[in-house]
N, C-alpha and C positions, 0 to 999 in steps of 0.2 A: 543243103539248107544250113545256114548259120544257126548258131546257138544264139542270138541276141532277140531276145523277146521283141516284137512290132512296138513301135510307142503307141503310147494311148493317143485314141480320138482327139484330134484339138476342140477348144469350144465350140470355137467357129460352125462345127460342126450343125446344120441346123433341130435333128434332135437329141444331140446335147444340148444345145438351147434353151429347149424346150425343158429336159428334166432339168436343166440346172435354172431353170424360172420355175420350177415348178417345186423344186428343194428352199432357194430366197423365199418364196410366201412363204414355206410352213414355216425358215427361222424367222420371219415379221410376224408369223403367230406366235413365237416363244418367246420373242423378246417384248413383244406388245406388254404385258403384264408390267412389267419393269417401269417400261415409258409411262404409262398409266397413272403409276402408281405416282410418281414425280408429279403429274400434273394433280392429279385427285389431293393431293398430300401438298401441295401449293395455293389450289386456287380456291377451298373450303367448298367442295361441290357438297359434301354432305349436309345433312339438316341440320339448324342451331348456326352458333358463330361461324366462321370464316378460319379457312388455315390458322392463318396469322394468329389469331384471336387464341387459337385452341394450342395452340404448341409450348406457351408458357405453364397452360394449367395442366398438360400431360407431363412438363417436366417437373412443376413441380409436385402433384399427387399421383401421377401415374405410373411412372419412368424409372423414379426408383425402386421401389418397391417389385417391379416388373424385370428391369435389369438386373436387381444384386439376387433375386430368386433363379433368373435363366442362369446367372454366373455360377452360383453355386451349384446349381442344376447338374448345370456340364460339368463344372472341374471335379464333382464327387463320381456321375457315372463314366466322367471319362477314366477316371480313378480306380474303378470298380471292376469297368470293360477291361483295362488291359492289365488288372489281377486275377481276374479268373480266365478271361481267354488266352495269355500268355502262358500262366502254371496250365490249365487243363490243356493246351497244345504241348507243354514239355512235359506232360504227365504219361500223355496216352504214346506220345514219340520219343520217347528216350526211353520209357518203362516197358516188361512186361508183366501181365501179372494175370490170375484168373480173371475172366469178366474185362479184360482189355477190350476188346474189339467189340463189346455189346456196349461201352462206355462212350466206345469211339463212335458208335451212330447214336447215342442217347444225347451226347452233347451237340446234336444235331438240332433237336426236337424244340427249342423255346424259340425258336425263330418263325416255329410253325403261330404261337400265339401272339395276336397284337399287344402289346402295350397296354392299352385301356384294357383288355380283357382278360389281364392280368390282375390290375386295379381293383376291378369288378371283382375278381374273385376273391381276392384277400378283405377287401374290407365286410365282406360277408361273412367271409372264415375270421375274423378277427375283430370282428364288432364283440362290445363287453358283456351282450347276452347273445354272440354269436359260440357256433359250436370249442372252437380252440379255448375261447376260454371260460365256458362254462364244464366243459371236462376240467381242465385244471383246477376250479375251483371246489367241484366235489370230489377230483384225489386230496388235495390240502385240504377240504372240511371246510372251508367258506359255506355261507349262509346265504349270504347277498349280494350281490354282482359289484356295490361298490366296496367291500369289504377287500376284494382282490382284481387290481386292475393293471394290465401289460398297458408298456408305453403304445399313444395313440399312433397308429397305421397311419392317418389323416396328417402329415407332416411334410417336411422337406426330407430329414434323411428318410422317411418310410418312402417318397417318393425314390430316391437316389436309389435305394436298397433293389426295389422291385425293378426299376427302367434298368441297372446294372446285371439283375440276373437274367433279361431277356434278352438284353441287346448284346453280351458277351459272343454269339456266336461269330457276329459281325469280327472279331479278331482271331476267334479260333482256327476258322478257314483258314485264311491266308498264312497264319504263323505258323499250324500244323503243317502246311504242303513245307513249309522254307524250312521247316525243322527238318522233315523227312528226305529231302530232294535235294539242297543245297547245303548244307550244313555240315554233314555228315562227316567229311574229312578233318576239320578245322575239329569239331569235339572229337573224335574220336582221338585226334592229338594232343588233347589237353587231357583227357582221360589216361593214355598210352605215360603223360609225362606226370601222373602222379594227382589233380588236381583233382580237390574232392569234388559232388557233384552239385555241391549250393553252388560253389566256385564257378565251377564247368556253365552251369545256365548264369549266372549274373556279367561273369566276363568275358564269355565267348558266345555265347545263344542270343543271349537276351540283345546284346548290340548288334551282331549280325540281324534279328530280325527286328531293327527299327525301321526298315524302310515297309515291313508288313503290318507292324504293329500299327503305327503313325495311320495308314491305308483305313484298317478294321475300324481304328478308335477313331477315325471322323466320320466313318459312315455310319457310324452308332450315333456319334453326336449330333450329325442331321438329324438320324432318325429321333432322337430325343428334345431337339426344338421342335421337330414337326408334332411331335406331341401335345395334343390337346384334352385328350379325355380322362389319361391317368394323372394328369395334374390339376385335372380341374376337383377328379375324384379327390384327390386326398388333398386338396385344399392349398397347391402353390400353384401361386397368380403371377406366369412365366408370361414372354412376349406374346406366346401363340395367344393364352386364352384372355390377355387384352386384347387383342385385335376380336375375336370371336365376341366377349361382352361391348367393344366400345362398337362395334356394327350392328352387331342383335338385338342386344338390352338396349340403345341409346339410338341406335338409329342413324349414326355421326360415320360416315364414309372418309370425310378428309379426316379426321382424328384416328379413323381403323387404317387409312393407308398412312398417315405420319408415324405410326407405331410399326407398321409393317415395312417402313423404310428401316427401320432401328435394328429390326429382326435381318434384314437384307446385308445391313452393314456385319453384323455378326455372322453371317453365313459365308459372306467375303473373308473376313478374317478365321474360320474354320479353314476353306480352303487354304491360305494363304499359310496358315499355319503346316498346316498337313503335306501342301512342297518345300518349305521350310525343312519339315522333321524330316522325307525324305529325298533333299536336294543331295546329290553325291555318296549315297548311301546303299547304292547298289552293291549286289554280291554275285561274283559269276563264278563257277567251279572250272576248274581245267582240263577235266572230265567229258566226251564228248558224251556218255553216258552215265551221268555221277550216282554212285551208290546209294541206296538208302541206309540212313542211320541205323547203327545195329543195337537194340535194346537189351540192356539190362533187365536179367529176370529178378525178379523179386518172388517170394516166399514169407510163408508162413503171416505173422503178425504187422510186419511189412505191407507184404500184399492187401493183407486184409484193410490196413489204413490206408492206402491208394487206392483201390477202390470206394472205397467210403467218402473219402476227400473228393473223388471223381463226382460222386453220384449227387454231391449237395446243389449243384449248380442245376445240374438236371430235375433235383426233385423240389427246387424251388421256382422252376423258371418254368417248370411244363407237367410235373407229373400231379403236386399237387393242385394248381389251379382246376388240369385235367381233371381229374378225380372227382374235386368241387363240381363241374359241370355239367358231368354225367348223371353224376348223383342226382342235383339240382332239378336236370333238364328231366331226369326219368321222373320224380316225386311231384315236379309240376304237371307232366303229361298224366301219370294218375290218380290224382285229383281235380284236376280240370281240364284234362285232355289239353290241345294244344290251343297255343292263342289266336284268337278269331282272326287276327288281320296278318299272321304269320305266311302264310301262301300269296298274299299279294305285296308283301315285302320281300320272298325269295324273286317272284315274279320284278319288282323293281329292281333287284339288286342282279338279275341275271341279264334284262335288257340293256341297261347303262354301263355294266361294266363288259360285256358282252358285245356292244356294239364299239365302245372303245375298243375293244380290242381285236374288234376286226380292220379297222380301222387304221389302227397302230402297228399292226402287222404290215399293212400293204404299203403303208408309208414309210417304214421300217428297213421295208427292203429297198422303195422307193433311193432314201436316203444313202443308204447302205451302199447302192451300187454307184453314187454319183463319183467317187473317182476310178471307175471302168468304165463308165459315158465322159464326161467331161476330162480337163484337165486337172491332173491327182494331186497338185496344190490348192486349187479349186475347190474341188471334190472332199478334200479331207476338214477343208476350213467350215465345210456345210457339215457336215457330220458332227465337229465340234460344237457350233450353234448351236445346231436342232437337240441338244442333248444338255444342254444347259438348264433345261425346262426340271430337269430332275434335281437340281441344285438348292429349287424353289421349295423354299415349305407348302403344304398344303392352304395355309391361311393366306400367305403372301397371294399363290396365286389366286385362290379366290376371289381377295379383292382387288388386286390387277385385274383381271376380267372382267370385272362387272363397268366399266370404260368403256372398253372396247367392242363388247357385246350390245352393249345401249348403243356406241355407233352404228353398230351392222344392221341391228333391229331400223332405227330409225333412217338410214341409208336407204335399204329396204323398201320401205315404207312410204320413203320421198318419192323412191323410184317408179316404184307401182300402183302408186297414189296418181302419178302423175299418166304414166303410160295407160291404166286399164282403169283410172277411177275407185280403183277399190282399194283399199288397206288391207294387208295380210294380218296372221293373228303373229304374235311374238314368237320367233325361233331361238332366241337368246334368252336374256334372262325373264327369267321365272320357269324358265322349261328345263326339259329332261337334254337340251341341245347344251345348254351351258352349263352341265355336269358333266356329259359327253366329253365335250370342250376342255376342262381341265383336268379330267383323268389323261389324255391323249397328251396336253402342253407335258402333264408329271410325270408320264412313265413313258413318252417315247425314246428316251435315252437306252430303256433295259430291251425296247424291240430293235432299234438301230445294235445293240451293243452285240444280239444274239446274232443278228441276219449280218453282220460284219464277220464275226468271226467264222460263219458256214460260208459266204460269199471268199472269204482269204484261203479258205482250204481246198476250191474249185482251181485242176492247173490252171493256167493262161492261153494255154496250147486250145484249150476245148471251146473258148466263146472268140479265140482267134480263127480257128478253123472254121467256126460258122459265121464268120464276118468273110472271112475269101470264099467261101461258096454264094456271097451275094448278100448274106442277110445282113439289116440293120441292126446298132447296138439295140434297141429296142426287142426287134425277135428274136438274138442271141441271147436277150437277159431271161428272155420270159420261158422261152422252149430250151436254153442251154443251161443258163446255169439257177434259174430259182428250179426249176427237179432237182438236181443235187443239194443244195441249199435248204430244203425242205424241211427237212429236221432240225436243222437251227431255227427257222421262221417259225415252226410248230413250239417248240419251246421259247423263244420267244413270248409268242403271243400266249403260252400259260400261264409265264409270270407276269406278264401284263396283265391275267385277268383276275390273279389274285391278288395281287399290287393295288387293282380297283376294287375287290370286293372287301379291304381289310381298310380303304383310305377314308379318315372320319373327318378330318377338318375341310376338307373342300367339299366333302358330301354334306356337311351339317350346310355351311354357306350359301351354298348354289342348289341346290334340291329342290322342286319344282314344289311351293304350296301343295299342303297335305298329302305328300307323298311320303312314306318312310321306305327307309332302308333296310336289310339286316343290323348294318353299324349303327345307324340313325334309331333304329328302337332301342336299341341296346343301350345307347347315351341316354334315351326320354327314361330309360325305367332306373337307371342309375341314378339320374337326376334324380327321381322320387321316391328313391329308396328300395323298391319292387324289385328287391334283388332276384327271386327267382323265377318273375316274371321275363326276365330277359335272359335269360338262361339257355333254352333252346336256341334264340340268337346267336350266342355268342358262340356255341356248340356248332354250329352249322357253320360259322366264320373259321374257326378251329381246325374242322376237316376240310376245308376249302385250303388252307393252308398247311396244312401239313402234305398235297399234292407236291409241290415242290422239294420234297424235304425228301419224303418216300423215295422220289427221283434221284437225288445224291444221293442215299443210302443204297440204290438199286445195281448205280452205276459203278460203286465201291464193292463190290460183293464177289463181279466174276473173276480178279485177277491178282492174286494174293503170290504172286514171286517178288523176288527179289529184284528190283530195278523197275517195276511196275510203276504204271504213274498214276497216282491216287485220285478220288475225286473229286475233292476240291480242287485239283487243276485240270481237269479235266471239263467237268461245268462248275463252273460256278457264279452268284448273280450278278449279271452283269449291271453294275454302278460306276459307270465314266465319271474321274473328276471332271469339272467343267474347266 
């Protein structure tokens, strides 16, 4: 028997066909939103004026104010992210020092908390008869709250500050593995030829990992336009939270999707940017097995300032908010025990994001397999589509869908109007179906991305050998290789389901009348102040997230030699550019 692997299945094939008609609908689901949007954002379907009518008065009261906010937005936390995740990636891998490796899973830990529930926590902690500065005003002897008052939290840099201390891990990842794995010969030659060590990370680290850096700091920077809730908190009026008031407050569809096209064009240009930074900037060692960097010990007063510097990111970005929340969440539960509608909001928020995500699994893999069913030029063009949905802000796609879903509804409705006389009640919008709907368009990128890389680790030998004993690609995927595959589809589908239990701007959107959510209370009692009425909320979002995190800290634990491959390359979240 030759060494030369069987080609793949032709299309032709009739159940490749099949999956590969069956992978085209779900990308006409991911791309619909987009199409939508063009038409809604054209033909003035929303209430009040017309397109046309309305796109003078967004640019001239809306647009600026909306774009020079997003722009400083990003260029401060893009600013921010690859100052602290670059130094804390060359901190914890270049250095040793006491408290290294408890540093190296603490800088793990703000990824566990949302953005908004960051927000949340400081302006409570930092309100002028909040706790921070009402201790500070009786060490200094102040009387009266406005006698001593810190700059307001409610700002653009207070924003820039807090979205930069949370979203840094987004760079840390990937520039920690390149420090540690790749790197290693190239500094340890600049070190050997005398170059001190600012030297060392500015002109050999730091550009060797811009093709990791570029990666980190745009998937921060999505995560920072998708943001809704900590910029509505402290008061900068970015793309997201126009499109959110000019659909809620106003009621104006073609005005929320002409602002959400504006958002669209900058999301394009984030990507574009980010192959741009890393077009030709690869780095490959020559090494079939490349050493890991060998750290510098540090001592005494040294040490003791590297860890300190390590720790600020971690005790800004997760330990204190944490601390807030606990606190908060226990003094609310013993005084008023918990809030009455809190069990039928955990109850909401485990259905919907729960049912996506079973969902997103099986389509996940669906996807995943189509170039070992079909043809793998094919195959891989459907995987890039379906994965595109993650690209989408939360708000863009909310209002992309609400198009398409008023089609399906009234499709529907023609149909069985006509066939049985009777009208169905709504499956789309206003239901818990058109929530479903855009958790599964936003985060099937991270289930495809897991069920790809356990599907690439299965030989070829193994679902070739059960197609020559007769079986169909069909019963070779299901009985051969999703059992092996298994454990990537199972994680997979966990980040999928805390991906949905943390996502606020398509849940505020689409949420079915008077339902709340975990996230959805948590933004009502913000909005009204009720700081510690949302508290157990936001505690309960917290340890739902920090499930993922525990996971990379678990899988970093058992293998501490030298040449070992770390955890960040090992899992980490899967986020396909599109």
């Amino acid at each position: 028997m030759t060494g030369v692997a069987p080609a793949l299945p032709p299309i032709a094939h009739p159940r490749g066909l099949a999956w590969g008609a069956a992978a085209l609908l779900l990308c006409a689901l991911v791309l619909s939103p987009v199409v939508a949007l063009l038409f809604a954002a054209g033909d003035g379907s929303g209430a009040g004026a017309g397109g046309a009518a309305l796109w003078p008065h967004l640019v001239a009261h809306v647009l600026p104010q909306a774009l020079r906010d997003t722009a400083l937005l990003l260029a401060g936390v893009g600013v921010l992210v690859v100052v602290l995740g670059a130094g804390s990636a060359w901190l914890v891998a270049a250095y040793d020092f006491p408290g290294r490796r408890l540093l190296e899973a603490g800088l793990l830990l703000p990824m566990a908390v949302p953005t908004y529930i960051v927000a949340f926590a400081y302006l409570d902690l930092m309100h002028p008869i909040g706790p921070v500065q009402t201790t500070l005003r009786d060490l200094l002897g102040y009387a009266r709250p406005r006698d001593f008052v810190l700059p307001e939290i409610r700002s653009l840099p207070g924003c820039i500050l807090l979205l930069g201390f949370v979203l840094y891990p987004y760079v840390y990842l990937p520039t920690r593995a390149l420090f540690l794995m790749q790197a290693a010969n190239l500094i340890e030659a600049a070190r050997m030829l005398g170059r001190r060590p600012s030297a060392t990370f500015l002109r050999v680290a730091l550009p060797m990992a811009r093709p990791a850096i570029a990666l980190g700091a745009s998937l921060a920077l999505m995560e920072a336009l998708n943001d809704i809730g900590a910029a509505e908190f402290l008061g900068v009026r970015t793309l997201t939270v126009q499109v959110y008031a000019t659909w809620v407050n106003r009621s104006d569809l073609a005005g929320a999707a002409q602002i959400a096209l504006v958002m669209l064009v900058a999301v394009v240009a984030l990507v574009a940017l980010e192959r741009w930074a890393r077009a030709g900037r690869g780095f490959s060692s020559g090494a079939q097995r490349p050493r890991r960097l060998a750290r510098q010990r540090l001592r005494g007063l040294r040490a003791a300032a590297a860890l300190a510097l390590g720790l600020v990111p971690v005790a800004v970005g997760f330990a204190i908010p944490a601390t807030y929340l606990v606190q908060a969440a226990l003094r609310r539960v013993w005084r008023s025990g918990l809030p009455e509608t809190i069990l039928a909001e955990i109850g909401h928020t485990l259905l919907y994001a729960g049912a996506a995500t079973v969902i997103a699994a099986a389509l996940g893999f669906v996807v995943a397999a189509g170039p070992r069913l079909v043809a793998r030029r094919w195959g891989e063009a459907l995987i890039r589509v379906a994965s595109l949905g993650y690209a989408l802000p939360g708000a863009i796609l909310a209002i992309g869908l609400l198009g398409p879903l008023a089609w399906a509804d009234a499709t529907l409705s023609a149909g069985t109007t006509r066939l049985f006389g009777v009208a169905p009640a709504l499956i789309g919008l206003g239901t818990g179906g058109a929530l479903v709907t855009a958790y599964l368009v936003r985060f099937l990128a991270v289930s495809i991305g897991t069920c790809e890389a356990g599907l690439a680790r299965v030989p070829r030998s193994l679902p070739d050998a059960g197609r020559m004993l007769g079986r169909g690609p069909g019963a070779t995927l299901w009985r051969v290789q999703l059992p092996l595959a298994w454990p990537a589809v199972l994680s997979g589908a966990l980040l999928v389901f805390v991906d949905c239990v943390k996502e606020l701007p398509a849940t505020l959107l689409l949420r079915p009348l008077n339902v709340e959510t975990l996230a959805t209370h948590l933004y009502g009692e913000a909005a009204r102040g009720t700081y510690e009425d949302g508290t157990v909320a936001a505690l309960l979002i917290v340890a739902v997230g920090l499930v993922p995190v525990v996971i990379l800290l678990r899988l970093g634990t058992p293998r501490r030699e030298a040449g070992a491959e770390p955890a960040d390359q090992r899992l980490t979240r899967p986020r396909p550019s599109p």
